[in-house]
N, C-alpha and C positions, 0 to 999 in steps of 0.2 A: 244879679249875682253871677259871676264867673265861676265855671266850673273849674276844680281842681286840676293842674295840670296833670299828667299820668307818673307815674312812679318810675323812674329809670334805675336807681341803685337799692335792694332792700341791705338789709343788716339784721344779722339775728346772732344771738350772744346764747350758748348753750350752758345753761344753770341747772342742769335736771342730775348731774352726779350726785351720788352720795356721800363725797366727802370722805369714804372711811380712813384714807391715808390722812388727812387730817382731823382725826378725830371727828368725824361726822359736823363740823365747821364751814359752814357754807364760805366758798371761795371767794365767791363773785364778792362778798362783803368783807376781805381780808383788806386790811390798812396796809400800802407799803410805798413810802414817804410820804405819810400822814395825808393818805387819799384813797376811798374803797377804789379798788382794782375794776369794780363794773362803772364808778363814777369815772374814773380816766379812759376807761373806753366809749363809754357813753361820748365823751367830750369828745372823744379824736372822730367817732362814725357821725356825728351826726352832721358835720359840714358836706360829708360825704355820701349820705345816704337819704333819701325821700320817706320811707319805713323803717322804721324799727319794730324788734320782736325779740320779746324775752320766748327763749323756748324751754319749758319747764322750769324748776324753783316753783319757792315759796309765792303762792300769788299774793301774801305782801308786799313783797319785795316788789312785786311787777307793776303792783299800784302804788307803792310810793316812788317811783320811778314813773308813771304816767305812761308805760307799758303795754300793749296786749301781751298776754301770756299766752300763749301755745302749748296745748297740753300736748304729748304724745301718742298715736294711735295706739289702741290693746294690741299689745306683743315685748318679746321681750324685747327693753330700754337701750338707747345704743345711739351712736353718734349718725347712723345712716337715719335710723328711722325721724331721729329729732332731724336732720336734714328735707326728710319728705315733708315734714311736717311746714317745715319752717315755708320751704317751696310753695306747697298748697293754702298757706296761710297769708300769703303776699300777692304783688299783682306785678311787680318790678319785673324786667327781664333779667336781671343779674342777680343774684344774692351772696354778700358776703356773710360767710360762716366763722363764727370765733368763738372758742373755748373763752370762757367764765375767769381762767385762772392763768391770761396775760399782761400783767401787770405794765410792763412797757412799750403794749401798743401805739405804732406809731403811724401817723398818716401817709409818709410817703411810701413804705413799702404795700400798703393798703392801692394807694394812687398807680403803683406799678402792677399788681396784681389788674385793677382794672381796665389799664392802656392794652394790655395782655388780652382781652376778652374777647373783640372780637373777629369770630369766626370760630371760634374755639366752646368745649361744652361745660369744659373747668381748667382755674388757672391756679396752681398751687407752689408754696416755695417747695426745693427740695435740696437737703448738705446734706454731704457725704453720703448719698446714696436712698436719703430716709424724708420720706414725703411728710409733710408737713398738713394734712387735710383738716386739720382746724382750725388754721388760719388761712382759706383760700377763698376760692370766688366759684361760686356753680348759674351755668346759666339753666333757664327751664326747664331747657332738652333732659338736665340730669334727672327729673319726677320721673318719667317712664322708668326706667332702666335702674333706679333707683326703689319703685318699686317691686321690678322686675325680683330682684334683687331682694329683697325682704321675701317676695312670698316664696323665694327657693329654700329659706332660711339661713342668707348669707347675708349677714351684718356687718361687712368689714369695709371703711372706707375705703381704703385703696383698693378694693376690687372695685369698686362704682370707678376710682380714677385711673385704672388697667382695662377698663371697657368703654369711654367714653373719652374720646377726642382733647385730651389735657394736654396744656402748655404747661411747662416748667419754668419757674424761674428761680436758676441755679448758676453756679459757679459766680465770676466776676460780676453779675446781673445781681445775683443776691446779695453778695458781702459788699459792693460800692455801694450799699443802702447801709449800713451799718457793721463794718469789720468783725464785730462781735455778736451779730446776730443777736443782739439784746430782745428784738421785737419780738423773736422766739420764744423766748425764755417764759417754761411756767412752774405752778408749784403746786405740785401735788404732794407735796411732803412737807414736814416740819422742816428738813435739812434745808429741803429747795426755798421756803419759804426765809428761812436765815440768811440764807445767800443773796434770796432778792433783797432785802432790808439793808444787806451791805451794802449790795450797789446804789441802792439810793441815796444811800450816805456819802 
C-alpha cells in the first residue's frame, strides 16, 4: 500500500453563523441558480484543495457532504477562533478560508490567492480600502499569533491580518479577475440574497 501523499492546500468553509439576518436559515444551504451555495463551492475547492473541513453547522449537513466537521474551541464564536480551529484541525501548510454564504465562488481568484503564498503568512483580496478575510489564504505561521490573539480577547480578523506578514491582492490584480468582483459577493440578508438570484438570472 502507498502511503498517502501529504496535504499541500486545506479548505475550510465556515458554517458556524447563526443566520439571524436571515431568519436563522442556514446559508451554506441557500439555492442561487438552482445550486446550494456550499454545493458550488464544494465543486470550485475541491480541484484545488487535498482537505476539506466544514468548520461548524449542523453536523448533518457535514455528513451528508462527507465532511469532517470542526467544532469550535470554548469561547466566544467568531471568524478567528473558527480559523484556529480549522488550522489545528488540518495538516496542509496553506489553508484557504471561505465564509458559507459565497455564492459565486470562483477558482481563479482562489488560484491567484495561492501563486501569492509563498513567503508570505496570509494572502487576502482587499477594494477600496476593506480587507476581504473570508475569502483569503492563511499559512500555519498564522495558529500562533492567532491564538495569541484570542487569549488577549481580540477576535478581530483583520488584526491577525495587521500583525502577520500579509500580501494583498488589490487594485488591477483584483478586478482583472472579475471587473465586478462577483466572487465577493455574499448574503447575509434577504435584500443581498434577491440580488444574487438576479444575477444568476
Amino acid at each position: 500500500m502507498t502511503a498517502r501523499a501529504a496535504a499541500r492546500v486545506a479548505g475550510a468553509i465556515l458554517a458556524g453563523g447563526l443566520g439571524t439576518r436571515m431568519g436563522g436559515l442556514s446559508k451554506a444551504a441557500l439555492e442561487v441558480g438552482g445550486v446550494r451555495i456550499i454545493d458550488r463551492q464544494l465543486a470550485v475547492l475541491r480541484p484545488l484543495c487535498d482537505e476539506l473541513v466544514l468548520v461548524g453547522g449542523e453536523p448533518a449537513l457535514a455528513a451528508s457532504l462527507g465532511l469532517p466537521l470542526v467544532v469550535d474551541a470554548p469561547g466566544p464564536a467568531g471568524p478567528l477562533r473558527a480559523l484556529a480551529g480549522a488550522l489545528a484541525a488540518t495538516s496542509a501548510p496553506v489553508l484557504l478560508l471561505l465564509a458559507c454564504d459565497l455564492p459565486f465562488l470562483a477558482e481563479a481568484p482562489l488560484r491567484a490567492l495561492l501563486a501569492r503564498a509563498p513567503g508570505h503568512d496570509a494572502v487576502a483580496p482587499r477594494h477600496g480600502g476593506h480587507p476581504e478575510p473570508l475569502h483569503a489564504l492563511y499559512a500555519r505561521s498564522c495558529l500562533t499569533p492567532a491564538h495569541a490573539l484570542l487569549a488577549a480577547g481580540q477576535g478581530r480578523m483583520g488584526a491577525l491580518l495587521e500583525q502577520v506578514d500579509t500580501a494583498w491582492l488589490e487594485g488591477d490584480a483584483l478586478t482583472g479577475l472579475d471587473p465586478a468582483l462577483r466572487f465577493l459577493t455574499n448574503v447575509n440578508t434577504p435584500e443581498e440574497l434577491a440580488a444574487a438570484l438576479a444575477t444568476a438570472r
